[in-house]
C-alpha positions as a Python dict, from the first residue, in 0.01 Angstrom:
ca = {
    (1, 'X'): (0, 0, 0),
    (2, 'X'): (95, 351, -59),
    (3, 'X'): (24, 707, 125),
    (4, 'X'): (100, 1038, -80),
    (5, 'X'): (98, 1365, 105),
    (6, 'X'): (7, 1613, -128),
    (7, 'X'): (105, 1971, -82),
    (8, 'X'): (-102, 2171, 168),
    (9, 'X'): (-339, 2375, 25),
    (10, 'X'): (-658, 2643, 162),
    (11, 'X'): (-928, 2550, -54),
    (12, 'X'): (-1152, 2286, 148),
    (13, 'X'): (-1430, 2296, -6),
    (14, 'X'): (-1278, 2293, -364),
    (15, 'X'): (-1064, 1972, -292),
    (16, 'X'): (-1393, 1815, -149),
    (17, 'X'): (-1604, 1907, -500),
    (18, 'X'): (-1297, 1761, -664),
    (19, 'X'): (-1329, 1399, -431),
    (20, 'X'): (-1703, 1434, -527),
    (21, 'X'): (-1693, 1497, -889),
    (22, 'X'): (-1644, 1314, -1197),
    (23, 'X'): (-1222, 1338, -1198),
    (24, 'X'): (-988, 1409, -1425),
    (25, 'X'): (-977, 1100, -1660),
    (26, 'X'): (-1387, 978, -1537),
    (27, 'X'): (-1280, 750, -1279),
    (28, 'X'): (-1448, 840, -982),
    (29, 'X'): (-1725, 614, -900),
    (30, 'X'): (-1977, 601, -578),
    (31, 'X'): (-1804, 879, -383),
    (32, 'X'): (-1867, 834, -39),
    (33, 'X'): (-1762, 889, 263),
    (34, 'X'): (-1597, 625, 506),
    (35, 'X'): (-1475, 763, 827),
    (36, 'X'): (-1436, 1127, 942),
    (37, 'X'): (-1419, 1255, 1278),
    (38, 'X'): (-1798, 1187, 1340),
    (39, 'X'): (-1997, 941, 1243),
    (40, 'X'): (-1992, 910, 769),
    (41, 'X'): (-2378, 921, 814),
    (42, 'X'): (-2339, 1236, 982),
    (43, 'X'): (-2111, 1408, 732),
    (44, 'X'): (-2213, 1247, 424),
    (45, 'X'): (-2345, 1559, 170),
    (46, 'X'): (-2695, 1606, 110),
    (47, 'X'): (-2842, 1635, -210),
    (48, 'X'): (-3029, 1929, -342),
    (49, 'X'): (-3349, 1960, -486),
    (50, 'X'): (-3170, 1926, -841),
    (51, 'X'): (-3012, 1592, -791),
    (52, 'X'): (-2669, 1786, -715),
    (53, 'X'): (-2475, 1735, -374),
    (54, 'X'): (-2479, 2053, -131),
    (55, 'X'): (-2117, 2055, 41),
    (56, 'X'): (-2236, 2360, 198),
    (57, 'X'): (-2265, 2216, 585),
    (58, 'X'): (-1991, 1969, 536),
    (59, 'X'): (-1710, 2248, 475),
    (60, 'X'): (-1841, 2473, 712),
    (61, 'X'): (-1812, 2171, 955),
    (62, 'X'): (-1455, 2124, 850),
    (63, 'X'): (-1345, 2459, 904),
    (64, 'X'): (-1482, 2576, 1181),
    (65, 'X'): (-1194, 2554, 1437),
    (66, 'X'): (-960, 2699, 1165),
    (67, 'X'): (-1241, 2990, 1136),
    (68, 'X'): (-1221, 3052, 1523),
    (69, 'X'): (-831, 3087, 1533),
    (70, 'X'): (-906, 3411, 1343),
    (71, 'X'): (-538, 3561, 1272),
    (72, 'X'): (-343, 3264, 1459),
    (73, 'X'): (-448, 3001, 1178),
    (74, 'X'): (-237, 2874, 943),
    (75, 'X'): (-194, 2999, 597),
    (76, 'X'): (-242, 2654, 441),
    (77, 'X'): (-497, 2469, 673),
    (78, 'X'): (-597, 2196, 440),
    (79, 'X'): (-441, 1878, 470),
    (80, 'X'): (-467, 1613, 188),
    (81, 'X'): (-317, 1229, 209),
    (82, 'X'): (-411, 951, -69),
    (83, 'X'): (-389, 593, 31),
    (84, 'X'): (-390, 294, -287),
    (85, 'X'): (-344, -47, -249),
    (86, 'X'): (-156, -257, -494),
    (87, 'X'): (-348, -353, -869),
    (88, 'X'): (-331, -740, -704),
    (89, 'X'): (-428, -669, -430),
    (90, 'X'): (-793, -792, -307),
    (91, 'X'): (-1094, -486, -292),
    (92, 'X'): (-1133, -370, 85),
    (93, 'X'): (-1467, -333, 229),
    (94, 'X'): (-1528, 5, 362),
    (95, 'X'): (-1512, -72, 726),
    (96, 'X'): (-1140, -225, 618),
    (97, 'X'): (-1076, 136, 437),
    (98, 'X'): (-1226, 322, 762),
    (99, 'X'): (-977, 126, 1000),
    (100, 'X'): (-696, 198, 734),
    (101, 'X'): (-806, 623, 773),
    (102, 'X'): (-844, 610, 1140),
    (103, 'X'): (-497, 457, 1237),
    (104, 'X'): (-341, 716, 957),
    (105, 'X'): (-470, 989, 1177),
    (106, 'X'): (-397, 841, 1485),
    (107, 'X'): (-29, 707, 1415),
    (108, 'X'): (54, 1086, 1284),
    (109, 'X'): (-87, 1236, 1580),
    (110, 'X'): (-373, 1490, 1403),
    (111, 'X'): (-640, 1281, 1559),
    (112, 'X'): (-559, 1038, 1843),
    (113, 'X'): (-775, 742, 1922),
    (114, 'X'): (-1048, 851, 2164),
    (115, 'X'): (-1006, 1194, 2156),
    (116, 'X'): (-1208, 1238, 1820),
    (117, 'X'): (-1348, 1580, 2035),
    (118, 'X'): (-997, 1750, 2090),
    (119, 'X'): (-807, 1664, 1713),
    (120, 'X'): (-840, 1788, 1390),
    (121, 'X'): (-1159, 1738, 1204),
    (122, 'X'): (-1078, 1508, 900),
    (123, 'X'): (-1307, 1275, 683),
    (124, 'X'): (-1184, 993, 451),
    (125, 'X'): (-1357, 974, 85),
    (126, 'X'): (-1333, 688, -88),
    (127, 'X'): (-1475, 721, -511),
    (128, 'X'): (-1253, 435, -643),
    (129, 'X'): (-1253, 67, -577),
    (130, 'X'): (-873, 102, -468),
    (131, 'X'): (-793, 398, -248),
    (132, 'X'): (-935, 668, -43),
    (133, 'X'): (-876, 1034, 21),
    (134, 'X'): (-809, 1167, 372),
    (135, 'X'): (-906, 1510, 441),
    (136, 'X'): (-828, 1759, 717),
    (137, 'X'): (-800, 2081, 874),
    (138, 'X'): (-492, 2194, 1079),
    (139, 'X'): (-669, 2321, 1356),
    (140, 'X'): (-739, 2128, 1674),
    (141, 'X'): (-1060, 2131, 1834),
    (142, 'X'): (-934, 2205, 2113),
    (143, 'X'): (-765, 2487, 2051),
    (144, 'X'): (-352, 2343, 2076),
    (145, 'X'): (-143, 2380, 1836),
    (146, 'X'): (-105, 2058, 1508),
    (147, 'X'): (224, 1948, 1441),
    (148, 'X'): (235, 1796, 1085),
    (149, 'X'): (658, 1669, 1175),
    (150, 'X'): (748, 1373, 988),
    (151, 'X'): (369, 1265, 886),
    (152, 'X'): (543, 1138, 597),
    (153, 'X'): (647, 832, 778),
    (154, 'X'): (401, 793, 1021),
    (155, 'X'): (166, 719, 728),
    (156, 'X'): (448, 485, 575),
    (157, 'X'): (400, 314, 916),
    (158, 'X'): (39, 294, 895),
    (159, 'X'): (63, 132, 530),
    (160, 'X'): (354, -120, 650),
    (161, 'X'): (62, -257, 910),
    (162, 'X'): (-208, -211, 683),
    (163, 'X'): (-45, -478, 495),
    (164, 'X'): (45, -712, 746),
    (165, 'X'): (-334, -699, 878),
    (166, 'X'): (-516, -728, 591),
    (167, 'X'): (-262, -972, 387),
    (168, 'X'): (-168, -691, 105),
    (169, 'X'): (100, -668, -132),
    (170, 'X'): (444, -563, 121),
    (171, 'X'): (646, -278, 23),
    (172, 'X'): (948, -149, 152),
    (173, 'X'): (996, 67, 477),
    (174, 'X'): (1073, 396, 487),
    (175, 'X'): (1485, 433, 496),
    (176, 'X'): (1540, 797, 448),
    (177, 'X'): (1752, 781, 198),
    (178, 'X'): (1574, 946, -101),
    (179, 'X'): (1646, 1284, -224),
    (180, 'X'): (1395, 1563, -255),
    (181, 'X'): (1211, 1488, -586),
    (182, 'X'): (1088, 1770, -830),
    (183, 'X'): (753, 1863, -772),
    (184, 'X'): (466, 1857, -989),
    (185, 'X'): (490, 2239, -1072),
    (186, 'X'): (863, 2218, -1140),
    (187, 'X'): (823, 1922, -1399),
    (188, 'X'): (481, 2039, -1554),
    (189, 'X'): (697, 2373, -1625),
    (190, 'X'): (1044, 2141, -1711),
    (191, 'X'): (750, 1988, -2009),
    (192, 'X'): (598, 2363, -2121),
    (193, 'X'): (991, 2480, -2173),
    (194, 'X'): (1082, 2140, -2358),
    (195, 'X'): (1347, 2053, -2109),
    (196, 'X'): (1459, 1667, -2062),
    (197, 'X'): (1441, 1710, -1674),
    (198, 'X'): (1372, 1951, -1411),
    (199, 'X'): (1609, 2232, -1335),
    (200, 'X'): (1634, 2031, -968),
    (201, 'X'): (1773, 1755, -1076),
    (202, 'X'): (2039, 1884, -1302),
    (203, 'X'): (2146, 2117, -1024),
    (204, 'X'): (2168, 1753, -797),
    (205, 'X'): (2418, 1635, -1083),
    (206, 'X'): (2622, 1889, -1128),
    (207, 'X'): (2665, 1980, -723),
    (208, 'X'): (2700, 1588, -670),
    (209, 'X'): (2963, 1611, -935),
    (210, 'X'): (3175, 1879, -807),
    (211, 'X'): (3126, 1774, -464),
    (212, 'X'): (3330, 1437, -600),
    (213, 'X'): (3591, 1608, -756),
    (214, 'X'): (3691, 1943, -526),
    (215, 'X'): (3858, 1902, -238),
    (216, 'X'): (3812, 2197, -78),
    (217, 'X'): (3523, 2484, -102),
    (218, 'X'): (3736, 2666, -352),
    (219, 'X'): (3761, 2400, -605),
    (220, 'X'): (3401, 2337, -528),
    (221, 'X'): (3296, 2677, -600),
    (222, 'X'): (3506, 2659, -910),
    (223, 'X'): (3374, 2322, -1068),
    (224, 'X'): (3026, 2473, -1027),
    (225, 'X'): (3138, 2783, -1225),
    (226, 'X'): (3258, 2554, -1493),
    (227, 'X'): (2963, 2370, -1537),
    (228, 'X'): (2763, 2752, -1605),
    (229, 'X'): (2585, 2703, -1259),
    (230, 'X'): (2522, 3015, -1079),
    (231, 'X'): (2626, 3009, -708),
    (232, 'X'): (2475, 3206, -430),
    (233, 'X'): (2663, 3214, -130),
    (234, 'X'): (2588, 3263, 268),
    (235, 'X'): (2826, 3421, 517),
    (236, 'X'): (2814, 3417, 908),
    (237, 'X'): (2701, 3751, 1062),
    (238, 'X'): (2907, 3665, 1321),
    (239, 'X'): (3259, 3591, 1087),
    (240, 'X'): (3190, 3760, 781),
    (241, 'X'): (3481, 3505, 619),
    (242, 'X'): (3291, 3218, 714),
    (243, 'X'): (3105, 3014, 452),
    (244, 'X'): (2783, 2904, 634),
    (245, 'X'): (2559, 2815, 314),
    (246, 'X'): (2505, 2805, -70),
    (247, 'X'): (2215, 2810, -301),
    (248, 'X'): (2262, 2729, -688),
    (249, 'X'): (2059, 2792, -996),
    (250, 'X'): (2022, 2713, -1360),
    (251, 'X'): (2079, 3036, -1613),
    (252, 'X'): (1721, 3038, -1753),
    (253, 'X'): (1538, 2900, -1491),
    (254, 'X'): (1343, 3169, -1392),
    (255, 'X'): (1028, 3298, -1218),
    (256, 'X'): (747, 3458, -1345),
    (257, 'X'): (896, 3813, -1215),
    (258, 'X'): (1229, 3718, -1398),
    (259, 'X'): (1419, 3628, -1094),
    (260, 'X'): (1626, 3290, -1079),
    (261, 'X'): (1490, 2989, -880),
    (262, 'X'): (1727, 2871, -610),
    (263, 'X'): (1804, 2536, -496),
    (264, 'X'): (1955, 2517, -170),
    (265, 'X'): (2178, 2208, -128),
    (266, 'X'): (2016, 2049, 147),
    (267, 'X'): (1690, 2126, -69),
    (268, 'X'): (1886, 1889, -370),
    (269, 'X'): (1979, 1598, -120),
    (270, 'X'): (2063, 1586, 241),
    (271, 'X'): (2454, 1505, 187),
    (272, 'X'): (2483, 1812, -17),
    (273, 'X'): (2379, 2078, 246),
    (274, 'X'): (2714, 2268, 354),
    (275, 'X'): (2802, 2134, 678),
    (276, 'X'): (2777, 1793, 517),
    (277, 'X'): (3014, 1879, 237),
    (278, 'X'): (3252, 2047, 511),
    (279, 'X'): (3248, 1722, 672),
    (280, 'X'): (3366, 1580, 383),
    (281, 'X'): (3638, 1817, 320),
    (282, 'X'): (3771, 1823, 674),
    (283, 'X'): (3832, 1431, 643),
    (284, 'X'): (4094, 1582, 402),
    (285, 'X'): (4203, 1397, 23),
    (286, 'X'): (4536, 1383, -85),
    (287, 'X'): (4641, 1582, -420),
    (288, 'X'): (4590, 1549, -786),
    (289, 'X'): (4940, 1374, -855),
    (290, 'X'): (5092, 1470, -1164),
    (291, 'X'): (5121, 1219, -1402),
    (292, 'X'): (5312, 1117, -1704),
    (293, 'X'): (5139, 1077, -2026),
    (294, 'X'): (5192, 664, -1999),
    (295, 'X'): (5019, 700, -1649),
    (296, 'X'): (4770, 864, -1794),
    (297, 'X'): (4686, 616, -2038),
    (298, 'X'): (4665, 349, -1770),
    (299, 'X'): (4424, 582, -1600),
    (300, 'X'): (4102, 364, -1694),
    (301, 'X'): (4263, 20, -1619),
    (302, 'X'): (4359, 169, -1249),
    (303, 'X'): (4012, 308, -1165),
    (304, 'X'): (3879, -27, -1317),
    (305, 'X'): (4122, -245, -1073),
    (306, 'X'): (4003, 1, -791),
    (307, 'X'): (3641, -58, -872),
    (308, 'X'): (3689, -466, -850),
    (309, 'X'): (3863, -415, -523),
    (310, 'X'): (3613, -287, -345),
    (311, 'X'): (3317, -476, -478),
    (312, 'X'): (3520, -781, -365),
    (313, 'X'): (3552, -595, -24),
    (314, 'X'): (3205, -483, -24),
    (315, 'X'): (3103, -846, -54),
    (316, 'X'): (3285, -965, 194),
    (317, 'X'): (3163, -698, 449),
    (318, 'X'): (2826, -763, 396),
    (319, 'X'): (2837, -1051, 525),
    (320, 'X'): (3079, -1012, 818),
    (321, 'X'): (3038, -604, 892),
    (322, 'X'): (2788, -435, 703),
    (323, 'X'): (2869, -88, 875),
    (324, 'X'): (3191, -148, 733),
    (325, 'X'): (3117, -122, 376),
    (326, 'X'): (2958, 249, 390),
    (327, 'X'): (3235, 451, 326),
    (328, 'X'): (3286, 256, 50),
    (329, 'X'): (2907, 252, -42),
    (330, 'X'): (2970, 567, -10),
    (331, 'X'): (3248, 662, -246),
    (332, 'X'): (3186, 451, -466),
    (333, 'X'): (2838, 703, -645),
    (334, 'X'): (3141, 888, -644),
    (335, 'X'): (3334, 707, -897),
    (336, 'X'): (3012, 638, -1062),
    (337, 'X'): (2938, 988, -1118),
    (338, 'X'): (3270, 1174, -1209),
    (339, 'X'): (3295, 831, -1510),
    (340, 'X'): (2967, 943, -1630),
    (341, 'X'): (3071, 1291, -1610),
    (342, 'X'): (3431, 1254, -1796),
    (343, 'X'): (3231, 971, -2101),
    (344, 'X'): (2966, 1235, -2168),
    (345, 'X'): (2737, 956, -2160),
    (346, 'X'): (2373, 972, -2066),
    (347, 'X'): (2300, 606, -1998),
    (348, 'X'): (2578, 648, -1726),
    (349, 'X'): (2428, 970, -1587),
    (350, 'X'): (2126, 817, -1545),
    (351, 'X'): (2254, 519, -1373),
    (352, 'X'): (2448, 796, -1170),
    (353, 'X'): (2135, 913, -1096),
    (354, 'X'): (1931, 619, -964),
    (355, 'X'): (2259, 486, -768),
    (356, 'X'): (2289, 800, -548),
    (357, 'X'): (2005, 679, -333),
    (358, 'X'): (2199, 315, -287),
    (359, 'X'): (2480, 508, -209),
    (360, 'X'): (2370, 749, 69),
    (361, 'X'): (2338, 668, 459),
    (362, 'X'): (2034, 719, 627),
    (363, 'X'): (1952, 1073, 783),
    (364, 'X'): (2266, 1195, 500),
    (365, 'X'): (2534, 1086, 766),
    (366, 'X'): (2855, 1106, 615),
    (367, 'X'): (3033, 731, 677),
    (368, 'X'): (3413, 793, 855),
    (369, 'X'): (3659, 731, 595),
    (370, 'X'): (3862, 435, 506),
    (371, 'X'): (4076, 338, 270),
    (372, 'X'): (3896, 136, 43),
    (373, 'X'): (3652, 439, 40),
    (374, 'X'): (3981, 648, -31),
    (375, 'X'): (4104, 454, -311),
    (376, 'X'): (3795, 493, -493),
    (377, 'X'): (3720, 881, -451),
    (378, 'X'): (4107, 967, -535),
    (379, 'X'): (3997, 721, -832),
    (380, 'X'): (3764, 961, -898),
    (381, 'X'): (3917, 1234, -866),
    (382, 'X'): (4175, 1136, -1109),
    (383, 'X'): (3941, 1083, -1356),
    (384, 'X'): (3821, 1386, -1392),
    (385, 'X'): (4197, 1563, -1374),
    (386, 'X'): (4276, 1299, -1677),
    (387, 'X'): (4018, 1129, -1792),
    (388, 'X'): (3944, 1336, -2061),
    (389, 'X'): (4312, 1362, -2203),
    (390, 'X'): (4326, 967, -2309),
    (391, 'X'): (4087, 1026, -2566),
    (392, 'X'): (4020, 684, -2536),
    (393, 'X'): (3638, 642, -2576),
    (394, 'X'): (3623, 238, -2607),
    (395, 'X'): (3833, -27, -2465),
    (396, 'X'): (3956, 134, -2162),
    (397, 'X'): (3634, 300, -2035),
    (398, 'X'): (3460, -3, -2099),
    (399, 'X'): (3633, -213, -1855),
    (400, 'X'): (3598, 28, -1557),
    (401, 'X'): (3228, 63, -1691),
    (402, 'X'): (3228, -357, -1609),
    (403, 'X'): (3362, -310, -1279),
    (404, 'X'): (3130, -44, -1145),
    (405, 'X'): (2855, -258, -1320),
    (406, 'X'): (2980, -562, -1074),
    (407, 'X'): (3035, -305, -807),
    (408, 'X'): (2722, -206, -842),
    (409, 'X'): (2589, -523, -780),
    (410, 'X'): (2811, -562, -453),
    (411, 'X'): (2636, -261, -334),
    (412, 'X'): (2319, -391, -380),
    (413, 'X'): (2391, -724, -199),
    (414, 'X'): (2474, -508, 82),
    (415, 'X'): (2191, -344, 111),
    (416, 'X'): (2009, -646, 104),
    (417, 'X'): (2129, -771, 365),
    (418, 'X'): (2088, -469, 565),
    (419, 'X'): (1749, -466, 463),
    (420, 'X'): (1672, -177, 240),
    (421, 'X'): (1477, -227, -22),
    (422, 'X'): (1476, 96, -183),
    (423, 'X'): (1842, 88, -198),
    (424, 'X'): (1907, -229, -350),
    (425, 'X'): (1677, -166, -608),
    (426, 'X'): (1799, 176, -697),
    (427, 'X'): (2171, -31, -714),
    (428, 'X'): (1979, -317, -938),
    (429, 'X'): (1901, -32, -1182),
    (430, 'X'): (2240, 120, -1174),
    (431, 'X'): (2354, -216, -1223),
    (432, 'X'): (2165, -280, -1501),
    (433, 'X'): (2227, 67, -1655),
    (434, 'X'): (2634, -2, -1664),
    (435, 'X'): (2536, -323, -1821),
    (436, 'X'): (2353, -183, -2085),
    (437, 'X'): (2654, 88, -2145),
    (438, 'X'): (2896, -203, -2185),
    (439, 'X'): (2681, -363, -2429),
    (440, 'X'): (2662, 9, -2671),
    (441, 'X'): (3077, 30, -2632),
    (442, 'X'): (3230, -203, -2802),
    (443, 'X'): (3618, -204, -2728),
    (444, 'X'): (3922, -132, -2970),
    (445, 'X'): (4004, -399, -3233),
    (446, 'X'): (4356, -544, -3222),
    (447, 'X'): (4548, -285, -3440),
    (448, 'X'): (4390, 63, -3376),
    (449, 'X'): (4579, 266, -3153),
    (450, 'X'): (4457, 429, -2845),
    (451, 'X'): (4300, 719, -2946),
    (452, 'X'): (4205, 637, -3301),
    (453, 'X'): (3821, 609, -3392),
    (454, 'X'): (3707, 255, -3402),
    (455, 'X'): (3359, 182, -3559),
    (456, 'X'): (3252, -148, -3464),
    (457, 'X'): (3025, -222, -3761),
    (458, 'X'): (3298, -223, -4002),
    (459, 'X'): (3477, -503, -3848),
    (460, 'X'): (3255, -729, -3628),
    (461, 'X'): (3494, -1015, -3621),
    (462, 'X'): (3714, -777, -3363),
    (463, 'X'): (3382, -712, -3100),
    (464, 'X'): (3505, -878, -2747),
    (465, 'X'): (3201, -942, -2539),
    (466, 'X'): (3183, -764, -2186),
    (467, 'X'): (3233, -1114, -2027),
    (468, 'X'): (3596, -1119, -2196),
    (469, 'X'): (3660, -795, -2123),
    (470, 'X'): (3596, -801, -1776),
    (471, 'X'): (3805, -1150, -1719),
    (472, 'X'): (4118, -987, -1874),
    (473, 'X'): (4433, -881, -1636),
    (474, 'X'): (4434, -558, -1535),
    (475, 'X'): (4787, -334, -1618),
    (476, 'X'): (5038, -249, -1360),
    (477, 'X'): (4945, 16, -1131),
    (478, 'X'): (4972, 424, -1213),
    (479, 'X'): (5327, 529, -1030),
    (480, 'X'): (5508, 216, -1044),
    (481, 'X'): (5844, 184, -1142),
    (482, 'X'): (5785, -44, -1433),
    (483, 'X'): (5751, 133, -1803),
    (484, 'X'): (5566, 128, -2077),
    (485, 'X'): (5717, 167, -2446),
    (486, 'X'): (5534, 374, -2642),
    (487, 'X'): (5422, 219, -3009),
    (488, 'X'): (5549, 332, -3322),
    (489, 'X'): (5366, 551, -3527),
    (490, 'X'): (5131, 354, -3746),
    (491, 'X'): (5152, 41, -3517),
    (492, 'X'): (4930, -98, -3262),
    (493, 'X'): (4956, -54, -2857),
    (494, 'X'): (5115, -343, -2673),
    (495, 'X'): (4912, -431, -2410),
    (496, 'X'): (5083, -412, -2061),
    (497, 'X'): (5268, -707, -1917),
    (498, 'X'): (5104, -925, -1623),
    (499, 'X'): (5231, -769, -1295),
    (500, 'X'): (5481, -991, -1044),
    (501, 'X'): (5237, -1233, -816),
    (502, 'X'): (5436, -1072, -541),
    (503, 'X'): (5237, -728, -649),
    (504, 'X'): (4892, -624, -635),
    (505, 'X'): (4774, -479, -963),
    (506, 'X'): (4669, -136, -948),
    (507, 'X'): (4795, -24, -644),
    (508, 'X'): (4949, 311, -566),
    (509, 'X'): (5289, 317, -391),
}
């Protein structure tokens, strides 16, 4: 079963005609009402001499102790909450929907059993074979004040034992891990301006982005400038110096009175508000190194032997220590991101997307460090100094793309076993998304150089499936002491020599 809180609105009596009439798309059938704060016979509507219903008595009902707050009431008084169960799922009686409404308001404290006199006045409307409509007024009967904190999973709560009581369809708990999604206003106006997405979640990639590749609040600042994002910035009263907030923005994305719409980063996810990015920073990251041009092209095949690491480390945490692994969790949206960031490619940005809710802590705690989380963000990192200067768009990228597939999939056993749904689902996707991407790159053909343009329909024989590619050796670390030789102009790239069994391949000295 599942409970949507819509957006708090002032209109009573024009969400109740709405409940009552015909819908949007005709599908509301035998609207009635189930359970309210009096007895349904009470508050059902009367119907007027022409057939029509007269709502007149039952809004004046409802907003009554709102009316007698006079200037203390609320701006936005109305409160609306949907509850469906699943397609499969078996139709509930009324009395079963009226249980369903009265522990909603009860579990989220608007109107407490037994004290149906002192709460909020409320009824539930149910004109569909599958759901019902709960509707209320912030005001208390009694006169003290409605608190409306964390309703959102108090109804989640009431759904989870809705479920177990009646034998429904289960879904997932609540893990507060999900990021702020755009609302309906913001993607109804992303649609009208022909946009792909809404301005909020561009602003979430780009900020995520730069968060994974600055190490400090300067370079922060400065990826966000290169990306054309404008930046708003918050000093202390106190220490006029001090950085104690930031709000970003899209160039175009505008109000109606031509001012720019703001995002602040806690508003985008909760691990991108500023005191959880300072957290980050103050763990402190070790410099760029500066790197030879045969370093550079080994730069994939590092980050690709990093990725396999830790999704062989992540495995084996979750099943010994699964706190252990979320650092690494952690780090590794990270690598995940800044790839699909240096590619330019939009399956991986999506399957950025959907992984940074598998990759997040509850509450948007910020993991301590360690060093398989390390490995993987200076990874990162890296990638983004140098990705971009292989120009190496096929066989190297698609062997990291591989790993973080598989890592991906490590990730998603974890959270298993932790038991969050949500999370191993969103790292299914991802999962699935890499896949995909390793399927549409097809790797170099024995005798193009790195760096030449390879089209894979002219010579099919060449294609090595993702399967090959990912049980190949990975190349000698970046900064060890062993060289490469360049190839002769004209002739193919010799592919690295297995590393000494007394080594570990891809590590950093």
């Amino acid at each position: 079963m599942i409970g949507k809180i819509c957006p708090r609105g002032d209109d009573v009596a024009g969400l109740i005609r709405y409940l009552y009439g015909p819908g949007r798309c005709e599908e509301h059938t035998d609207p009635h009402i189930v359970a309210g704060y009096l007895d349904p016979d009470c508050l059902e509507p009367g119907l007027r001499p022409d057939g029509r219903r007269d709502f007149r008595r039952l809004v004046s009902r409802l907003r009554l102790p709102h009316d007698r707050q006079g200037s203390l009431a609320c701006a936005k008084p109305v409160w609306h909450c949907s509850m469906r169960a699943a397609p499969e799922d078996r139709m509930l009686s009324d009395a079963e929907w009226a249980q369903i409404a009265r522990d909603v308001m009860a579990r989220t404290g608007l109107s407490p059993h037994g004290q149906d006199d002192q709460g909020v006045r409320w009824i539930a409307v149910r004109h569909g074979p599958d759901h019902i409509h709960l509707v209320a007024t912030l005001a208390r009967q009694d006169g003290a004040r409605v608190s409306t904190w964390n309703t959102r999973y108090r109804v989640r709560d009431a759904c989870l034992a809705a479920e177990q009581r009646y034998g429904l369809r289960s879904t997932a708990p609540a893990d507060r891990t999900a990021s702020r999604g755009p609302t309906r206003a913001e993607a109804g106006k992303a649609e009208r301006r022909g946009l792909g997405e809404p301005p909020r979640v561009t602003l979430r990639r780009h900020v995520a982005t730069a968060a994974a590749t600055a190490a400090s609040a300067e370079e922060f600042f400065a990826r966000l400038g290169q990306a054309e994002v404008q930046v708003r910035v918050r000093y202390s009263t106190k220490n006029p110096g001090q950085v104690t907030g930031y709000s970003v923005a899209l160039p175009g994305d505008i109000t109606r009175d031509g001012t720019a719409v703001w995002y602040g980063g806690g508003k985008l996810a909760a691990d991108l508000s500023w005191p959880r990015l300072a957290q980050r920073w103050a763990a402190g990251q070790q410099p760029v190194p500066h790197l030879t041009a045969g370093e550079r092209q080994q730069l994939w095949e590092y980050a690709a032997s990093v990725a396999g690491h830790a999704a062989a480390q992540i495995r084996a945490w979750s099943l010994t220590s699964p706190e252990a692994a979320a650092d690494a969790a952690w780090a590794a949206g990270d690598a995940l991101r800044v790839t699909a960031a240096a590619l330019g490619s939009r399956i991986l940005q999506q399957a950025a997307d959907g992984f940074d809710r598998a990759a997040r802590e509850q509450y948007g705690r910020i993991p301590p460090p360690t060093p398989v989380g390390n490995r993987l963000r200076r990874a990162a990192r890296l990638i983004s100094a140098y990705g971009y200067l292989t120009h190496d768009k096929s066989f190297a990228p698609l062997t990291l793309i591989i790993q973080l597939a598989v890592l991906a999939e490590a990730i998603a056993q974890l959270r298993q076993t932790q038991q969050r749904a949500h999370q191993a689902q969103a790292a299914l996707r991802a999962a699935t998304g890499l896949r995909q991407a390793s399927r549409t790159t097809q790797p170099a053909p024995p005798g193009t150089a790195t760096g030449q343009q390879h089209h894979p329909q002219a010579d099919p024989d060449t294609a090595q499936t993702a399967a090959q590619i990912a049980a190949n050796s990975f190349p000698f670390g970046l900064g060890s002491q062993q060289k490469t030789r360049s190839p002769a102009p004209g002739q193919a790239a010799r592919p690295a020599s297995r590393p000494s069994p007394r080594r570990r391949p891809g590590r950093i000295p």
